[in-house]
Structures are given as structure tokens and as C-alpha cells.
ZAMARGU-4260 file (C-alpha; in steps of 0.2 Angstrom, whole numbers, plus 5000, padded with zeros to 4 digits):
<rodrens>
0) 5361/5860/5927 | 5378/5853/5922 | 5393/5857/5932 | 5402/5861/5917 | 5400/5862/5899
5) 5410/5844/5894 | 5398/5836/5906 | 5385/5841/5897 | 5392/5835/5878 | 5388/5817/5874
10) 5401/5805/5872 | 5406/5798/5856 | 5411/5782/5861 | 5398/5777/5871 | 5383/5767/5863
15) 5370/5780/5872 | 5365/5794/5864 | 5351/5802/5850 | 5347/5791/5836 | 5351/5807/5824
20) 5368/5808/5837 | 5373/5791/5831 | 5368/5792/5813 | 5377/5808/5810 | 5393/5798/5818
25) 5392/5783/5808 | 5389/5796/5790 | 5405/5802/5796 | 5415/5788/5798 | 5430/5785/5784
30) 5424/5775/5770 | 5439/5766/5771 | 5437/5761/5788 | 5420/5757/5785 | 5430/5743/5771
35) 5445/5739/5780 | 5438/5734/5795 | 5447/5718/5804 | 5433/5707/5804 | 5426/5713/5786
40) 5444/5706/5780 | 5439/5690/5789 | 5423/5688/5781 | 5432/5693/5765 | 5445/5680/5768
45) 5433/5666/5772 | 5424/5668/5759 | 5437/5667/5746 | 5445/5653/5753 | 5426/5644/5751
50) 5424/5648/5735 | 5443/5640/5730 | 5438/5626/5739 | 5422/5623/5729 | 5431/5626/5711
55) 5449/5619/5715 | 5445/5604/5704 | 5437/5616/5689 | 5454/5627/5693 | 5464/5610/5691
60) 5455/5606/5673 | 5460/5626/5668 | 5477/5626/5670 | 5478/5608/5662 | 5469/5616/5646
65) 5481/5634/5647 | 5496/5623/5649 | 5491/5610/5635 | 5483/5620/5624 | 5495/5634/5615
70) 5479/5643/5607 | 5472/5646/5626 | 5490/5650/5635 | 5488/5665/5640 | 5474/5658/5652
75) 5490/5662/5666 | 5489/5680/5661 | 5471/5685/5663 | 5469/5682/5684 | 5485/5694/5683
80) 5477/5708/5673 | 5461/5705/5682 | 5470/5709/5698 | 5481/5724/5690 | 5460/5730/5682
85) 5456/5730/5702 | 5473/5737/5708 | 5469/5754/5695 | 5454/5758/5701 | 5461/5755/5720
90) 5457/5774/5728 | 5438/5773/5721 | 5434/5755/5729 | 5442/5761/5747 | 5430/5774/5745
95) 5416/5764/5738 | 5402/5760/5755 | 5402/5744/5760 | 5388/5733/5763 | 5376/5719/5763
100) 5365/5717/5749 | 5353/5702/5746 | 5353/5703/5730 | 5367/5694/5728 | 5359/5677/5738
105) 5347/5674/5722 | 5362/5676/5710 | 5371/5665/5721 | 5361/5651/5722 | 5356/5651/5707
110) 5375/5650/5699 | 5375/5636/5712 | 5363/5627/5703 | 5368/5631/5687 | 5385/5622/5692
115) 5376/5606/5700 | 5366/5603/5683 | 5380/5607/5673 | 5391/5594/5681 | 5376/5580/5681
120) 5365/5575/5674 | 5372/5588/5659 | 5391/5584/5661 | 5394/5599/5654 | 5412/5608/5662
125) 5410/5621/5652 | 5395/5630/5660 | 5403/5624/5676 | 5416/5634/5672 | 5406/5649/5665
130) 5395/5650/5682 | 5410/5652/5694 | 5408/5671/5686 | 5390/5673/5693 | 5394/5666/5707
135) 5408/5678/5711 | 5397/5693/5705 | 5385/5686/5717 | 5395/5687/5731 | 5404/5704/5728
140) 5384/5712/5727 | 5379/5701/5745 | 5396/5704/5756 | 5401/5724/5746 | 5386/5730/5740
145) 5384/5738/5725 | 5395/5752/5726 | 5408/5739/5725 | 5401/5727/5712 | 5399/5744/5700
150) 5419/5745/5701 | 5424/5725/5702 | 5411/5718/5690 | 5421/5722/5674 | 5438/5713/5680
155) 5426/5700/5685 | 5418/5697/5670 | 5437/5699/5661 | 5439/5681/5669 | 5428/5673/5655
160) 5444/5676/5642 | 5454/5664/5652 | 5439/5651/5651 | 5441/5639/5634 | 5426/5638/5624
165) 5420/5620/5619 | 5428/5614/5601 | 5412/5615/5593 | 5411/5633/5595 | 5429/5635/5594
170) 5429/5628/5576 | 5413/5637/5572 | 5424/5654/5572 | 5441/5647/5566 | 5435/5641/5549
175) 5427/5654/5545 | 5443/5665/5548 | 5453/5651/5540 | 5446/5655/5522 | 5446/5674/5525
180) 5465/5671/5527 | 5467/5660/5512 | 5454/5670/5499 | 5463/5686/5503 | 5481/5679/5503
185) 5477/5671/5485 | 5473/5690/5480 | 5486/5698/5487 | 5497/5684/5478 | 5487/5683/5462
190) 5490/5704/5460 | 5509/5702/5462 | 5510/5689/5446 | 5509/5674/5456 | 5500/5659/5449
195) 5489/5652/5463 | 5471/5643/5466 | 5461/5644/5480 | 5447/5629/5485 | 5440/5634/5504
200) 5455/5635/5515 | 5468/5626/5503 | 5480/5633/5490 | 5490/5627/5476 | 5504/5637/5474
205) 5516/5638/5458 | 5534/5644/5461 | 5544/5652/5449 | 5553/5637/5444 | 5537/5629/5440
210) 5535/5617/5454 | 5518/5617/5465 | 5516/5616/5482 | 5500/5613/5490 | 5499/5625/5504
215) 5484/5623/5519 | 5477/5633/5530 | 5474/5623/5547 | 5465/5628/5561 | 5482/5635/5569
220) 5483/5645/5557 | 5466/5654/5557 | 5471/5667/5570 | 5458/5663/5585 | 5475/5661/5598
225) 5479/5680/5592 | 5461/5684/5591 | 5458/5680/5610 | 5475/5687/5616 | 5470/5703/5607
230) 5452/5704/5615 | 5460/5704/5632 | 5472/5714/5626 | 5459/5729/5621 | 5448/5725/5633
235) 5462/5729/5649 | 5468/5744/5640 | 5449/5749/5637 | 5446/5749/5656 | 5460/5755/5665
240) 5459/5774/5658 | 5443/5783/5660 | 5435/5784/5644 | 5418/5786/5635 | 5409/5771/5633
245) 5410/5774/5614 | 5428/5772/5617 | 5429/5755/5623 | 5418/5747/5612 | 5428/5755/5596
250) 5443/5746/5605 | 5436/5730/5611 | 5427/5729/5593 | 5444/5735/5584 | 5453/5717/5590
255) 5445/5708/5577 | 5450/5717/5561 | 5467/5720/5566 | 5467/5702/5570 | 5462/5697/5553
260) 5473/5709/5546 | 5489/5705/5554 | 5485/5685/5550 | 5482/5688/5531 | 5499/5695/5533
265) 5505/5680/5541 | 5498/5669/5530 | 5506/5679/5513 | 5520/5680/5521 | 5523/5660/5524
270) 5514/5656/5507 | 5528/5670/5499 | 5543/5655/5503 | 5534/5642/5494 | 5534/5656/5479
275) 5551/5659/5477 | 5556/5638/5481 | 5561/5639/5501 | 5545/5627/5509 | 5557/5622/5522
280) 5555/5644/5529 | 5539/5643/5523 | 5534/5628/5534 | 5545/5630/5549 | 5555/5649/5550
285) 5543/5661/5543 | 5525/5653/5553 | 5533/5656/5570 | 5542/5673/5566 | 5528/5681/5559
290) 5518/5674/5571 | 5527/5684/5584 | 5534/5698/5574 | 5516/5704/5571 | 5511/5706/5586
295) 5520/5722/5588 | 5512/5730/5572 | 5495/5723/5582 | 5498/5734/5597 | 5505/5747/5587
300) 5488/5751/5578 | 5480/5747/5597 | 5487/5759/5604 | 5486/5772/5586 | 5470/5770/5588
305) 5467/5777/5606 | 5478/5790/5602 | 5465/5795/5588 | 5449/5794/5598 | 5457/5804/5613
310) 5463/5815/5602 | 5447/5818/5595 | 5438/5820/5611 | 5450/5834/5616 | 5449/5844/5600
315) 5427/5840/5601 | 5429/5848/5620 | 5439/5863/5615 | 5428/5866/5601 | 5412/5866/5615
320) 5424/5879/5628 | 5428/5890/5611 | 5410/5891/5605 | 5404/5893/5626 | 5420/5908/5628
325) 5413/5917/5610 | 5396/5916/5615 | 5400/5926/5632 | 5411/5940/5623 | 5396/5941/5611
330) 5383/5942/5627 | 5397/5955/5633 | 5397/5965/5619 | 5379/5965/5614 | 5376/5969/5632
335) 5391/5985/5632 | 5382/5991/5614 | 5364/5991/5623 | 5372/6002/5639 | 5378/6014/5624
340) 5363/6016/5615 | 5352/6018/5633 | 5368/6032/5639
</rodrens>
């Protein structure tokens, strides 16, 4: 018989003890201890340095493109919202559990291998640059665990906006937007008197002194830079607050039509200075204003747009609590009229 009663308590610290003892221990641990742990940071650190290693060159060929290319500049932005993504949901992921998960190893290699072929015998950077995406969803499920990959994988997958598409593809979807620009600018011109023909993507435009000026859309002008910067743009502000799922596929899909909208715009507006005889705004003054001056009008209706669906929401939820508080007072007072009649 123990001496005392702290004799007779097992220590905490020491490795001995009940398997149940060491369980119930370990349950009670703080998740973010079991996260923040030195040599988990290690690991962490390690592996991120690896992975840089691996891609540095694909990350040299990226920001040669953002930096060349005006229509895929905001390449620089989109590791930073990624980041600021991770940095919002910051409380849940220290309380997410952390551990190993072998799932990840099969994705791994197998964005591994996807990224040998691509580079040869397919030479193909694009998929090489598409793969570094499973590869990193691959290693958040093997080192985190799901837990943390069910918070991380949506800033993760936000990387792919920052990845150019090949030009093939890329002229796949501006031509299309190129003559949705110039049919519906020759409408809007056609109802407000102006004489104007339309022939795919160019215009022949007649002033009011007479004189015509052929007017083409190009490639720049087919909105696919605003399109892109506008679908990062709705897809950051659908993810950082919570929301139904209905939510942010109304705002990621809204990016599109605004898009087109707010180019149509542009576009009527440049062709309105070859209207009334000033080409040199129209060709110069008025493409890069409006090109920048819409953008506020963009986020405006962005951001109305939330404001309508939340606002809906609440209204749908207080209509719910009303009908709920109204069918209690009438259970009350059926139940009151019933105790009457019985007394």
C-alpha cells in the first residue's frame, strides 16, 4: 500500500503507464501544439525548400511570362492572396489535427511523373506547370493530413490563375469575346444614329463629318486580362467569408458577364472618339482610361452582388425563426385552449 496518495498517481511525463493512461493524455494535448511542434516546422521547412528547389526553373519561366506579358501580370499578386486565403482561415488550421496520411504518396508520385513526361518526351511546360498544384496538394494530404488539406486545398488550387494558359487556348476564348465586343458596340452605336458596319471583329465607322475610320478589335481588346484578374478577384472574396456554396459559385460565375459588360463599355466608349472625329483619344487616351476606369464599376457590382445574396440569406433565416417562433405561440395556445376545455 502506498505511503501516500501521490505515490500512488501515475506520472504524466514518464513514458510508463496504461495504454488508455497515454491515449487519454495524447486526446488531450493542444491541437496547436500537436502543429507547432519544433520538429514538425522542420519537416515543414525541408519540404518546402525541396519543392522550390525542384520547380525554381518553372518559377524562373513564370515570372518571365507575368513580367512580359501585360495580359498575365497579375501572376505577382496571386501567391500573395494565396498566402492572405491561408492567413483568414489561421485559427481553424492551428486547430486542424495533424498527421500523416499516405494518401498523399500516390498523388505525389504521380504529379512526379506527370512532370517528367511533360518536360520530355512531350515538352510541354505547361502541364509542368499545372502539376506543381498536385504535387503540393500531395504533400499538404501526406505531411498534414486531411484536416489540413480540407482548409489549404482551396488557396492551393487559387495558384492555377497565376499559371498562363498556352496561346492556343488562350485565343480559343479571346476571339470569341472579341466579336461579342464588337457586335454589341455596333448596336449600341447603331441605336444612337451612328452609321457603322460590323464584319467579325472589325468595324467601319462613319463620323459626323463623313469620314470613316476602320476600327479593329484585337486580341488586347477582348477583355481575357480583365477576365482573369476578375476571376481571382471573385474567387478570393468567395472564400474568405463563410458562405453557402451557392454563394461562391454565383460570384466566381458572375466574373464573366461583368467582364463582358464592362469591355462592351470599353470598346463603345473608344469607338465613340472615332464618332465624333478625335482617333488620336480614341486610339491612345480613351483605351487605357477606360481600361482602368472600369474597374471600379467591376468591383462595384462584385461587391453589390454579395451584398444581395447575404442579404437574401438573412431575410430567408429570419423568415424560418418567424415561422418556427409562430408555430410555438400557436402549439402554446392550442395547448392553453385544450387545458380550458378539460378545467
Amino acid at each position: 500500500m502506498p505511503e501516500n496518495y501521490n505515490q500512488a498517481q501515475p506520472d504524466p511525463q514518464r513514458s510508463g503507464g496504461s495504454l488508455v493512461d497515454m491515449v487519454g493524455r495524447a486526446e488531450s494535448l493542444d491541437p496547436v501544439d500537436q502543429v507547432f511542434t519544433q520538429s514538425a516546422c522542420i519537416k515543414i521547412g525541408v519540404i518546402a525548400l525541396l519543392f522550390c528547389c525542384l520547380n525554381f526553373w518553372q518559377f524562373e519561366r513564370l515570372t518571365a511570362l507575368w513580367y512580359i506579358d501585360p495580359n498575365w501580370s497579375h501572376g505577382f499578386l496571386i501567391p500573395l492572396f494565396s498566402l492572405y486565403l491561408i492567413y483568414t482561415r489561421w485559427d481553424r488550421l492551428k486547430a486542424a489535427r495533424l498527421r500523416i496520411c499516405l494518401w498523399g504518396l500516390p498523388v505525389i508520385l504521380i504529379s512526379l511523373l506527370v512532370m517528367v513526361l511533360a518536360f520530355y518526351p512531350l515538352g510541354t511546360y505547361w502541364f509542368c506547370q499545372l502539376a506543381m498544384i498536385p504535387l503540393l496538394i500531395g504533400l499538404v494530404l501526406y505531411l498534414a493530413g486531411p484536416s489540413v488539406l480540407k482548409i489549404t486545398w482551396v488557396p492551393i488550387v487559387y495558384l492555377l490563375l497565376a499559371i498562363p494558359i498556352p496561346d492556343i487556348l488562350y485565343q480559343n476564348i479571346a476571339y470569341p469575346l472579341q466579336e461579342i465586343a464588337a457586335q454589341s458596340t455596333t448596336t449600341i452605336l447603331q441605336l444612337c444614329g451612328v452609321s457603322i458596319d460590323v464584319e467579325s471583329s472589325s468595324l467601319t465607322i462613319v463620323s459626323i463629318s463623313g469620314q470613316e475610320y476602320p476600327l479593329q478589335v484585337v486580341e488586347a481588346c477582348s477583355g481575357v486580362r480583365s477576365l482573369m484578374a476578375f476571376v481571382a478577384l471573385s474567387a478570393a472574396m468567395a472564400y474568405i467569408d463563410e458562405r453557402p456554396l451557392w454563394h461562391r459559385s454565383v460570384l466566381i460565375l458572375s466574373s464573366l458577364p461583368i467582364t463582358v459588360l464592362c469591355n462592351i463599355l470599353r470598346v463603345t466608349a473608344t469607338a465613340a472618339m472615332f464618332v465624333i472625329d478625335q482617333p488620336e483619344l480614341g486610339k491612345d487616351f480613351m483605351h487605357t482610361f477606360m481600361g482602368m476606369a472600369l474597374l471600379i464599376p467591376a468591383l462595384l457590382m462584385l461587391l453589390g452582388l454579395s451584398w444581395m445574396m447575404n442579404n437574401l440569406l438573412v431575410e430567408e433565416e429570419d423568415d424560418e425563426e418567424s415561422d418556427e417562433a409562430s408555430n410555438e405561440e400557436s402549439d402554446i395556445v392550442e395547448e392553453a385552449h385544450t387545458q380550458g376545455a378539460q378545467a
